[in-house]
C-alpha positions as CSV (number, residue, x, y, z in Angstrom):
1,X,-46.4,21.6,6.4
2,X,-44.0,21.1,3.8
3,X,-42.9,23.7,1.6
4,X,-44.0,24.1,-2.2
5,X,-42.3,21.6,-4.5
6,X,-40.5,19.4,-2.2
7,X,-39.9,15.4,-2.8
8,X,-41.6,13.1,-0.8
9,X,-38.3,12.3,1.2
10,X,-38.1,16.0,2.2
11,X,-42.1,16.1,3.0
12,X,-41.4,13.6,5.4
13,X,-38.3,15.4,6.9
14,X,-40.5,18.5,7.3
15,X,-42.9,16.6,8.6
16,X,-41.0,15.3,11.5
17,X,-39.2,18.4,12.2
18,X,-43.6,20.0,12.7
19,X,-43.7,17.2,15.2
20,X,-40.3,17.4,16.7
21,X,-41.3,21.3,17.5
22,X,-45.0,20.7,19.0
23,X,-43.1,17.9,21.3
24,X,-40.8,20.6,22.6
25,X,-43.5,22.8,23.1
26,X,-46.2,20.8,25.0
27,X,-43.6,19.0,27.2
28,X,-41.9,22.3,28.0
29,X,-38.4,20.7,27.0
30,X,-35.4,23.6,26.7
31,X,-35.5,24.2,22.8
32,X,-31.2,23.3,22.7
33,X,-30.0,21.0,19.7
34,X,-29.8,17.9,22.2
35,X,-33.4,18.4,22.9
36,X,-34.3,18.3,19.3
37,X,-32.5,15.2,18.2
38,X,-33.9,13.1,21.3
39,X,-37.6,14.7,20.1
40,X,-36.3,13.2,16.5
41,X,-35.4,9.9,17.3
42,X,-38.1,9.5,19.5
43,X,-40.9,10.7,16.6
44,X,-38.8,8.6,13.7
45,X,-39.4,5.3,16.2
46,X,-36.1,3.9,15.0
47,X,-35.3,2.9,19.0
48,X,-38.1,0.9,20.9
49,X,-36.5,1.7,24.4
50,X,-36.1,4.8,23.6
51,X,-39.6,5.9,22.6
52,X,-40.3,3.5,26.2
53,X,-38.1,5.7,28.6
54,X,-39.3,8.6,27.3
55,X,-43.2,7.6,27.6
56,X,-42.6,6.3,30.8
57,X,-41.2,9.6,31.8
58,X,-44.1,11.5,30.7
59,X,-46.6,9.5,32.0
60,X,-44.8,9.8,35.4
61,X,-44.0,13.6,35.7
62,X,-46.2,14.7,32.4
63,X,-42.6,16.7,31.0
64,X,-39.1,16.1,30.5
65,X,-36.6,17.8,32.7
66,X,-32.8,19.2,31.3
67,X,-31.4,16.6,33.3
68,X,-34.2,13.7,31.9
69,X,-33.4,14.7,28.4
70,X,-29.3,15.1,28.9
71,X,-29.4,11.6,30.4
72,X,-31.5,9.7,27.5
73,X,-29.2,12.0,24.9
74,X,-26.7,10.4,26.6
75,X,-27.7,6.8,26.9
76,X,-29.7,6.5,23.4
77,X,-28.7,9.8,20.8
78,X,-25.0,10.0,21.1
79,X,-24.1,6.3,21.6
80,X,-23.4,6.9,17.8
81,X,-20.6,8.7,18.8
82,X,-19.4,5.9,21.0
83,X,-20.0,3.6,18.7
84,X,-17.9,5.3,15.5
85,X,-14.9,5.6,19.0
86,X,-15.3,1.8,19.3
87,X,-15.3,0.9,15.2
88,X,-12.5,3.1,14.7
89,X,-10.8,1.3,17.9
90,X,-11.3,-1.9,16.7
91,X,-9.8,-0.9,12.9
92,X,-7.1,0.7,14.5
93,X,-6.3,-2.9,16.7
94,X,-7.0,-4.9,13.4
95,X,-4.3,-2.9,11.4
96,X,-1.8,-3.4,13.8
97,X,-2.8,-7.7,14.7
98,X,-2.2,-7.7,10.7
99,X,1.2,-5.7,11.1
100,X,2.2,-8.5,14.2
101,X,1.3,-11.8,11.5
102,X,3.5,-9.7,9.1
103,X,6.5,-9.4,11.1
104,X,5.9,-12.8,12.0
105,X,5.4,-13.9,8.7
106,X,9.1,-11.9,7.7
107,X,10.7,-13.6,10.4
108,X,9.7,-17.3,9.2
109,X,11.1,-16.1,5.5
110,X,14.1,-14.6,7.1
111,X,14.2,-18.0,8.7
112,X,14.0,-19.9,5.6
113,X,16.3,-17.9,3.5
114,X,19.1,-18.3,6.4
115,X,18.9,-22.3,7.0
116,X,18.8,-22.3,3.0
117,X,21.6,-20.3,3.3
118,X,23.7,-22.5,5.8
119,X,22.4,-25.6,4.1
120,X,24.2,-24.4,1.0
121,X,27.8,-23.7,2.4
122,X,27.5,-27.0,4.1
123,X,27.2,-29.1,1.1
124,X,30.1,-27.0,-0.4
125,X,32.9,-27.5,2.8
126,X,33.7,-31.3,1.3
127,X,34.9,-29.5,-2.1
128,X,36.7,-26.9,-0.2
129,X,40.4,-28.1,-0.7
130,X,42.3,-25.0,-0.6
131,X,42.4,-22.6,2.5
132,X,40.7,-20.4,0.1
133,X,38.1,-21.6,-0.9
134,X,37.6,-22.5,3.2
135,X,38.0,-19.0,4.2
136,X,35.6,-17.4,1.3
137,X,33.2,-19.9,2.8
138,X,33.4,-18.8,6.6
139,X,33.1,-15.1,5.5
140,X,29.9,-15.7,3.4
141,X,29.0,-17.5,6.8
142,X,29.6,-15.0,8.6
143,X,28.0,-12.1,6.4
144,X,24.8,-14.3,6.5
145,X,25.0,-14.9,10.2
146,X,25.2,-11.0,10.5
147,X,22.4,-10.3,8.3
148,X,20.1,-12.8,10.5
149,X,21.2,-10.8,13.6
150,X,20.4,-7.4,12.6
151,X,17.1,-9.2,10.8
152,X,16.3,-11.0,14.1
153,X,16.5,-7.5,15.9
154,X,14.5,-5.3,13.4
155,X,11.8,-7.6,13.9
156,X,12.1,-8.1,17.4
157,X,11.8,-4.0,18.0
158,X,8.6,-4.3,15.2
159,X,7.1,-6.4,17.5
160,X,7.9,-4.4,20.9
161,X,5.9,-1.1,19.6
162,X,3.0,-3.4,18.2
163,X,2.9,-4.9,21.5
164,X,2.5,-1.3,22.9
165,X,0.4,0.1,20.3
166,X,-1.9,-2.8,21.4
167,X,-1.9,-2.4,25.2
168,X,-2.6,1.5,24.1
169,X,-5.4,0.8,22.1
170,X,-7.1,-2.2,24.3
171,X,-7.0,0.5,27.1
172,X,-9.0,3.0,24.8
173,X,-11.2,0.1,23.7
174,X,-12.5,-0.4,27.6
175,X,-12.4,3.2,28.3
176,X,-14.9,3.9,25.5
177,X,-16.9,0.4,26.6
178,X,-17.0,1.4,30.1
179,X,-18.0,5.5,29.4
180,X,-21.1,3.8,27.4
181,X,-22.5,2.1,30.4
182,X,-21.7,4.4,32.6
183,X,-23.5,7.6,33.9
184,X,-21.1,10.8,33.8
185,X,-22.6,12.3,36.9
186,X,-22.8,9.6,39.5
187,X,-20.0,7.3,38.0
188,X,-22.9,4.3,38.7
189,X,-24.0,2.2,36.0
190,X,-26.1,3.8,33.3
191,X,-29.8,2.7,31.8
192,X,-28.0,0.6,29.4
193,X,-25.6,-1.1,31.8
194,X,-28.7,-2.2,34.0
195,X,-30.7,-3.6,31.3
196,X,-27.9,-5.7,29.9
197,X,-27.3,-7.0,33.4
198,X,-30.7,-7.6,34.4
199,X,-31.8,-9.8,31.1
200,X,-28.5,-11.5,32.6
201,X,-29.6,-12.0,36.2
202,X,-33.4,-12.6,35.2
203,X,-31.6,-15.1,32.1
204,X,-29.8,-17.1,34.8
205,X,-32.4,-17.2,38.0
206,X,-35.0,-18.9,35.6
207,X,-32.3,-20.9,34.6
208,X,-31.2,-22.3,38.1
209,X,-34.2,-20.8,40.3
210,X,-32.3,-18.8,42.7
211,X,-33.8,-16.0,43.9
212,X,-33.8,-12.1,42.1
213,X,-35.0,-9.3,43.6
214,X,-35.0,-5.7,42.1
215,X,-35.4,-2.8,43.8
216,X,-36.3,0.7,42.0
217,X,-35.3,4.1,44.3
218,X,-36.5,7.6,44.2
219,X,-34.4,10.5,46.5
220,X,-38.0,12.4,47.7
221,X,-38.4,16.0,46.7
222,X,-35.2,16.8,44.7
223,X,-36.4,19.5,42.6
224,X,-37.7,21.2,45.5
225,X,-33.6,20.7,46.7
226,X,-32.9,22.5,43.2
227,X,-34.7,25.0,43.6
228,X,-33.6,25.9,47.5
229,X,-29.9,25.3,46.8
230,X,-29.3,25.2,43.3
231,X,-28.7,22.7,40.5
232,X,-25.3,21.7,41.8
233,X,-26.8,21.1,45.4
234,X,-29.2,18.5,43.6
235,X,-26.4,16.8,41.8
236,X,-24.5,16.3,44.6
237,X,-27.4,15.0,46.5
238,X,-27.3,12.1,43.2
239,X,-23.8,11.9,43.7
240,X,-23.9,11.0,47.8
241,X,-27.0,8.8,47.0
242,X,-25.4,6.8,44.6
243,X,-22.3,6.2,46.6
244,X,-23.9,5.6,49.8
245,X,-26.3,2.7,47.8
246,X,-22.5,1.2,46.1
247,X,-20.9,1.3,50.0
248,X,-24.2,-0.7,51.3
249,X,-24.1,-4.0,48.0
250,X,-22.3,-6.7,47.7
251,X,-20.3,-7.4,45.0
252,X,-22.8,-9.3,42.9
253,X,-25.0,-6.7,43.1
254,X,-25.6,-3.9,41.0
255,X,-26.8,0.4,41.5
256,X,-27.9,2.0,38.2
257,X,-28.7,5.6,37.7
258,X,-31.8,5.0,35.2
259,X,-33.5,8.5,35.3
260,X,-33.4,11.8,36.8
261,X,-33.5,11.1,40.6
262,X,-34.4,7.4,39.8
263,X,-31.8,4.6,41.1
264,X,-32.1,0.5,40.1
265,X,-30.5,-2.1,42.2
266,X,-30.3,-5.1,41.1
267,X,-30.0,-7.8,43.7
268,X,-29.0,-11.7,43.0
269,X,-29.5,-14.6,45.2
270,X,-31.2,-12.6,47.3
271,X,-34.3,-13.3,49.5
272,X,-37.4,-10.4,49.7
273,X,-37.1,-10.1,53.1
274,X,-33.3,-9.5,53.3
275,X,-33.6,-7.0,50.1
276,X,-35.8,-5.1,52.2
277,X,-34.0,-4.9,55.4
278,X,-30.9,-3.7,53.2
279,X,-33.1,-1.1,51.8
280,X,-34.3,0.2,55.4
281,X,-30.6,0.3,56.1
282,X,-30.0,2.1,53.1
283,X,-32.9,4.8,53.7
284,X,-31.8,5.2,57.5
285,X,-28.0,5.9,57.0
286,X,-29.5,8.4,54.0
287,X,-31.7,10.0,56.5
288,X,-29.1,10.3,59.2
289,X,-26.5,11.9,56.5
290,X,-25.6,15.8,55.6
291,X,-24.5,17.1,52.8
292,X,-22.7,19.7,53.5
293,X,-22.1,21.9,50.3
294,X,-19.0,23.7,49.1
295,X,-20.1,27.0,50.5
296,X,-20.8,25.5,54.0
297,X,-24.1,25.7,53.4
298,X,-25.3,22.4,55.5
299,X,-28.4,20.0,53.8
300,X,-30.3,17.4,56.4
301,X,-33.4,15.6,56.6
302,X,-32.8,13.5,53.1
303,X,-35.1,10.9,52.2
304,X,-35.9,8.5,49.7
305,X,-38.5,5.9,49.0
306,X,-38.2,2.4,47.9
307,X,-39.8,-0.4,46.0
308,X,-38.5,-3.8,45.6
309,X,-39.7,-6.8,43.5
310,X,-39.0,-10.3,43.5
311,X,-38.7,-12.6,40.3
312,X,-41.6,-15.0,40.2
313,X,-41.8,-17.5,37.7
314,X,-42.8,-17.0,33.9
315,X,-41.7,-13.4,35.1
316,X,-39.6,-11.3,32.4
317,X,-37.2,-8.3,33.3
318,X,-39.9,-6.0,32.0
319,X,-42.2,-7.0,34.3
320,X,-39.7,-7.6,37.1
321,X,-38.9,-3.4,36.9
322,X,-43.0,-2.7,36.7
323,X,-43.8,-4.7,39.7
324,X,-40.9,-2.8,41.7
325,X,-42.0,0.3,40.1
326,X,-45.3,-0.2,41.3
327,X,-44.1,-0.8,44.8
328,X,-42.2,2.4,44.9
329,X,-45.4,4.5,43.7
330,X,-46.7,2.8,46.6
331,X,-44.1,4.3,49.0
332,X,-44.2,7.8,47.8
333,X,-48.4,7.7,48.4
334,X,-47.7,6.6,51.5
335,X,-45.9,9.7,52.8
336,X,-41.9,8.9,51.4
337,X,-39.7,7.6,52.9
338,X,-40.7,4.3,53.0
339,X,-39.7,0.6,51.6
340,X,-42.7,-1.2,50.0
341,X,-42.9,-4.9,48.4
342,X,-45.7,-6.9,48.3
343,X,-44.8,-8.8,51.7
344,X,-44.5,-5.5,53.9
């Protein structure tokens, strides 16, 4: 309820902050200041995929995990911060293009003044009679040509540390780009990377009508893996997961970390049938792995279950991920463990 006297701007702040708090509460989320600002953003509806993930996380687990709500922090709240990194970048690389076009632009005059310069003791040699007039020439010659030297070098060294100031800031520009697409646990592609890729693939197989499949992955029981061994033992279950998947794809092909234990893969020009035997090679080398831990401690018996979709036509990316979703719910009531599509 608002308090007593408040505008009708602050009424409605209050009144999102009541909801924020009841959202915390029924879901069970850890009351920290990341928690609240996804729980805003989510109840102010300014993000459609954001409000999405988080609805599809509920209506599969019925709460949001620490990890669930650091990961869409990550991928929807903070990219504000990534954002502001990437304008400032891009001011900062502006500023110093407009330095270059002024050096550039001083060298032209410099140019200008110098041939103007020459042009004028030319036309005065014929009336040079005396060897004095002929030797005042030649030193204002020279005293020009000296000035253009030390010119031409001022300008040269101007545009030696733009040049590096550029390189510097081009490399912060794609370090930014790249942290924003990419999840800091794993080092996989994030949410937001896979859905800009997938409109992509999904954009260009309707185009050409080669074949797309996706396939959605699920490491079985993790939390029961964090609760054995700790949260650390479950990351680094993510982490071995993630990599195995990158070892096993081909270069077109893309692994995304889109949820707590959830992995995306997308797969281009690539038939069902040969999505799904990479997947049961995928879940076989998985089962066959240990992790073994820092302290020795030794974890086997890993599994993970699969669904993969292919695009048919009229199909968006939307429902490309649904049907592959579906398929995986599939696996996991089948026991785990499993690779399910609609042909096997």
């Amino acid at each position: 309820m608002a308090r007593p006297g408040a505008s009708g701007e602050s009424a409605d702040v209050y009144h999102t902050a009541g909801k924020v708090f009841d959202l915390i509460h029924r879901y069970r989320t850890p009351p920290t200041p990341q928690t609240y600002a996804l729980w805003y953003a989510y109840v102010a509806g300014a993000d459609p995929l954001l409000v999405a993930r988080v609805d599809e996380l509920i209506a599969a687990k019925g709460e949001l995990s620490a990890y669930d709500i650091e990961t869409i922090h990550w991928e929807f709240v903070a990219t504000g911060a990534d954002d502001t990194d990437t304008m400032n970048i891009g001011d900062a690389i502006e500023r110093e293009v407009e330095s270059v076009l002024g050096i550039i632009q001083q060298g032209v005059t410099s140019n200008e003044v110098y041939h103007a310069s020459l042009s004028a003791v030319g036309s005065r040699i014929p009336e040079a009679a005396s060897g004095d007039n002929l030797s005042a020439l030649v030193s204002s010659l020279i005293e020009d040509n000296r000035r253009m030297v030390e010119t031409t070098r001022e300008l040269g060294e101007g545009l030696s540390e733009s040049q590096k100031q550029l390189e510097t800031l081009n490399k912060e520009l794609e370090e930014v780009q790249t942290q924003c697409l990419r999840d800091p646990l794993t080092a996989v592609p994030n949410r937001r990377a896979f859905d800009k890729r997938l409109e992509e693939n999904v954009a260009e197989a309707s185009r050409t009508g080669k074949k797309l499949c996706v396939a959605m992955a699920d490491i079985d029981h993790l939390k029961k893996v964090n609760e054995i061994y700790g949260r650390s033992a479950g990351d680094a279950v993510l982490k071995m997961f993630g990599a195995l998947i990158t070892r096993n794809i081909k270069g077109q092909d893309m692994v995304a970390r889109i949820g707590g234990e959830e992995f995306a893969i997308i797969l281009p020009q690539t038939e069902t049938i040969a999505a799904y035997n990479l997947l049961i090679k995928i879940k076989s080398i998985l089962k066959g792995s240990d992790l073994v831990l820092h302290d020795g401690t030794r974890i086997s018996n890993l599994t993970a279950s699969f669904g993969v979709a292919s695009l048919e036509p009229g199909m968006d990316a939307r429902q490309l991920v649904q049907q592959a979703d579906t398929f995986l719910s599939d696996a996991k009531k089948a026991g785990r463990d499993k690779v399910k599509t609609r042909s096997f």
